[in-house]
C-alpha positions, -999 to +999 in steps of 0.1 A: -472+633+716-511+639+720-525+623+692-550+601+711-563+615+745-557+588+767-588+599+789-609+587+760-629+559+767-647+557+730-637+524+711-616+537+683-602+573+671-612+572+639-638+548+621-634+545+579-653+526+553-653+525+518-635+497+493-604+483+494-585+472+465-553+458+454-533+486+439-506+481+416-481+510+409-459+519+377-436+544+382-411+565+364-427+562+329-412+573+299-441+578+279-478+570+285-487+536+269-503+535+234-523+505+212-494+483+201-465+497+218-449+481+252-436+505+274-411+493+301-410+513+336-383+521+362-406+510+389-432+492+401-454+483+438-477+467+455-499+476+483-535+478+497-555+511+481-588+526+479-597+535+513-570+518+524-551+543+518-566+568+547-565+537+575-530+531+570-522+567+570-544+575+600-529+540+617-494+551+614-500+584+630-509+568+661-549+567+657-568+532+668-580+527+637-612+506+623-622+500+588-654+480+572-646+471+542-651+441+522-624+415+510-626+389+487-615+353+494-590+355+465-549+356+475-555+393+467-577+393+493-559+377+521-529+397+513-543+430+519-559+420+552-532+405+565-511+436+560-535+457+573-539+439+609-511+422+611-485+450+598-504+483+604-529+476+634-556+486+613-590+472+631-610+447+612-633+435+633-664+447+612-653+437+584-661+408+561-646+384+537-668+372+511-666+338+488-669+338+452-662+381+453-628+385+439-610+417+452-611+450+437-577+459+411-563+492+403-530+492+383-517+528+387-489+546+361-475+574+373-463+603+350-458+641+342-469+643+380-498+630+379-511+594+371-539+573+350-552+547+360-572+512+354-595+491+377-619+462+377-640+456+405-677+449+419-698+465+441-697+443+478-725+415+487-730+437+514-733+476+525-712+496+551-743+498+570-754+458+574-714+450+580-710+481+609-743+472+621-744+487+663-720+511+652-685+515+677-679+544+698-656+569+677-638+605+679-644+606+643-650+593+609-637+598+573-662+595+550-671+603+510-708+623+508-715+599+478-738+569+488-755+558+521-749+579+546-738+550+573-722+577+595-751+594+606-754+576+637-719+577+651-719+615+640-751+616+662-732+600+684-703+632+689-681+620+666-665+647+642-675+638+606-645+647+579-660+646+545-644+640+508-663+638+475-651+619+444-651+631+406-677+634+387-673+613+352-710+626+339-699+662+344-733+673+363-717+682+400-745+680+411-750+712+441-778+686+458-748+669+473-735+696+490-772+691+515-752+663+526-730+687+544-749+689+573-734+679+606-702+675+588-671+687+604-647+697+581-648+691+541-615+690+519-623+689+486-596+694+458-601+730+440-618+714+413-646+694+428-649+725+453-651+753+420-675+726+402-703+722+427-698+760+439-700+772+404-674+795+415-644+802+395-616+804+418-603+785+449-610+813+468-642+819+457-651+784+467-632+783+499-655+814+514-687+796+498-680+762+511-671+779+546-708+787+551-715+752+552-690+735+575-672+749+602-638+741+588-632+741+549-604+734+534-591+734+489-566+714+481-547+721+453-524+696+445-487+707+439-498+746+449-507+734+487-539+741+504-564+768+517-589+766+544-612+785+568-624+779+604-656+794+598-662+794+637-632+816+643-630+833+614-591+818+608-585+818+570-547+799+563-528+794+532-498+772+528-477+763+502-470+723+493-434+715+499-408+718+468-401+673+463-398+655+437-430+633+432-424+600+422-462+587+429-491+611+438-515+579+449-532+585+478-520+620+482-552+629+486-558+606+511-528+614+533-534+652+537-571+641+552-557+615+580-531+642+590-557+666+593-577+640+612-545+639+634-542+674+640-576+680+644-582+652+677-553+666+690-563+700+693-537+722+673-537+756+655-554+753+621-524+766+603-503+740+621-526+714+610-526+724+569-490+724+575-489+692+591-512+676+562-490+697+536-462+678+552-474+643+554-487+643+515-452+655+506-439+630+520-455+599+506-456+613+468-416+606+472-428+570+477-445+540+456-478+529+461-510+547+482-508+532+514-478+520+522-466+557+509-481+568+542-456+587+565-452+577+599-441+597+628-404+582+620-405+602+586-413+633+599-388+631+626-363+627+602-372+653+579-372+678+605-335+665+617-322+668+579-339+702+576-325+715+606-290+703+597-300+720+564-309+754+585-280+754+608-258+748+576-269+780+562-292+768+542-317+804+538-346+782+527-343+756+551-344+779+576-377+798+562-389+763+560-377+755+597-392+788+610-428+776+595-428+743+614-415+749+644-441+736+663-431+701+650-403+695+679-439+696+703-454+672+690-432+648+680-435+616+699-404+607+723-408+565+720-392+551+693-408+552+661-413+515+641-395+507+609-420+508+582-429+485+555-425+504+518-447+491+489-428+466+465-425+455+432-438+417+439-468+410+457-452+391+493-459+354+499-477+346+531-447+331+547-424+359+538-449+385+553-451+364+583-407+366+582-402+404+578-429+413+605-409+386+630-376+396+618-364+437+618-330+425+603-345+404+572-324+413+543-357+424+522-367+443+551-332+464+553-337+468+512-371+485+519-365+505+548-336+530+556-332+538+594-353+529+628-378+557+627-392+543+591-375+570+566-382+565+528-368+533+509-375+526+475-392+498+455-371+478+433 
């Protein structure tokens, strides 16, 4: 596997800030709530979200991982930062907990393939800037264009800048932000934002104007799979999503950018990357929660032994499928890959965190995970 070039002497692969928050997950809805009516769900988790999200997926690709974030010193709090170092190797060093700041909450309810959600939160005491402060070496950083622009140095620096933006509640989309795309590496908008502060009216038409800013650009589009140009080369790819059955879409989003991430350090094909991305956001929508929803390189192994069992079988689509991702068997790492920790429904005591991550054969553990290389469990 070359995820990370071991030659590389910079301090992390990939440096993320943003907010973390306590994200709480309803799944398998009936019927969206209403005033006065109680609606009971099939199931629920708990994990770390918000920008959580793209540090755990980016962690359990392999990537050394930093995040700034704040955290408050609530349970909430401790909970998701224990998880994060002490479960996914996520770097906290910058980082800072603050007293009398209670931690961000998102309860999430997923339905009809999508979901709504609900959050209370404050800004931090303290900016991304004063936390980072001398900012660490890095190969590259994830980073929304809204706000202070606390990457500049370490973009300055040679690291590879992968830009997101967020919705728009007031509607403006605002084409001024796009200035912000300057030195940026790669932006992966979803076909709305990208059509909205284009004014364009189809993917497309966005794709080729967004292309003219960044050297790679790349639409999302949800359940119809992605688009994207290498502006350098003049490569133009379109893949499809893969067919699933989406149980959560949380953090989606945020799963397709750290495998691109992935792809991108390591040097591959651009169409082997959306594919790869494609993948990896397939993947975690079959699971509850953002983060912990994050494929690692156990899941993908996995899915490409069932699909070539599929193929081999005589499955015709499987092998179509098979066909498209053959490059998967080279990249693949050759350790073993860990068992993986699954979002669920009750928020872990301390003491039974500290169990499971001593203890591979704790019965919760087996009830949450499926095999050695980390394939999909389910939340109670």
């Amino acid at each position: 596997m070359n995820n990370a070039d071991q030659t590389d002497r910079r301090d992390f692969d990939v440096l993320i800030s943003g907010t973390v928050f306590l994200d709480i997950v309803f799944t398998d809805l009936p019927c969206p709530p209403s005033p006065g009516r109680e609606v009971w769900t099939g199931g629920m988790g708990s994990s770390p979200g918000g920008i959580a999200n793209r540090a755990v997926a980016t962690a359990r690709l392999g990537l050394r991982t930093s995040l700034v974030a704040g955290f408050g010193d609530d349970g909430y709090g401790e909970w998701c930062r224990r998880v994060l170092v002490e479960q996914e190797s996520v770097d906290l060093s910058l980082s800072r907990t603050f007293e009398q700041w209670h931690t961000p909450v998102t309860v999430s309810m997923a339905y009809e393939n999508d979901r709504a959600m609900v959050t209370h939160g404050h800004r931090a005491p303290m900016s991304a800037r004063e936390m980072i402060g001398k900012p660490p070496s890095t190969r590259a950083v994830v980073v929304e264009l809204e706000g202070d622009p606390w990457w500049r140095p370490v973009q300055q620096a040679g690291a590879l800048v992968f830009a997101d933006v967020g919705w728009d509640p007031s509607g403006v989309w605002d084409r001024r932000l796009l200035d912000q795309l300057d030195g940026v590496h790669c932006f992966m908008p979803n076909e709305v934002e990208a059509e909205a502060y284009t004014r364009t009216a189809t993917p497309e038409a966005a794709l080729a104007a967004l292309a003219e800013l960044v050297p790679i650009a790349v639409v999302t589009r949800g359940s119809s799979g992605a688009l994207a140009i290498d502006s350098e080369t003049g490569e133009r790819v379109e893949v499809p999503c893969l067919p699933v059955t989406a149980i959560d879409p949380t953090g989606a989003g945020d799963v397709f950018g750290a495998s691109l991430v992935v792809g991108t350090l390591a040097g591959w094909p651009l169409e082997h990357r959306l594919r790869f991305s494609a993948l990896c956001s397939s993947l975690a929508v079959q699971q509850f929660g953002g983060a912990l929803a994050a494929p690692g390189w156990g899941d993908i192994a996995d899915w490409w032994a069932c699909l070539s069992d599929r193929a081999v079988a005589g499955d015709p689509r499987a092998r179509r499928l098979r066909e498209s991702y053959a490059f998967l068997p080279g990249v693949l790492p050759t350790e073993p890959a860990k068992v993986l920790r699954r979002a669920e429904a009750t928020i872990a005591r301390l003491a039974d965190l500290d169990k499971r991550l001593d203890d591979p054969h704790d019965d919760v553990m087996e009830r949450t995970t499926r095999s050695r290389r980390g394939s999909p469990g389910r939340a109670s």
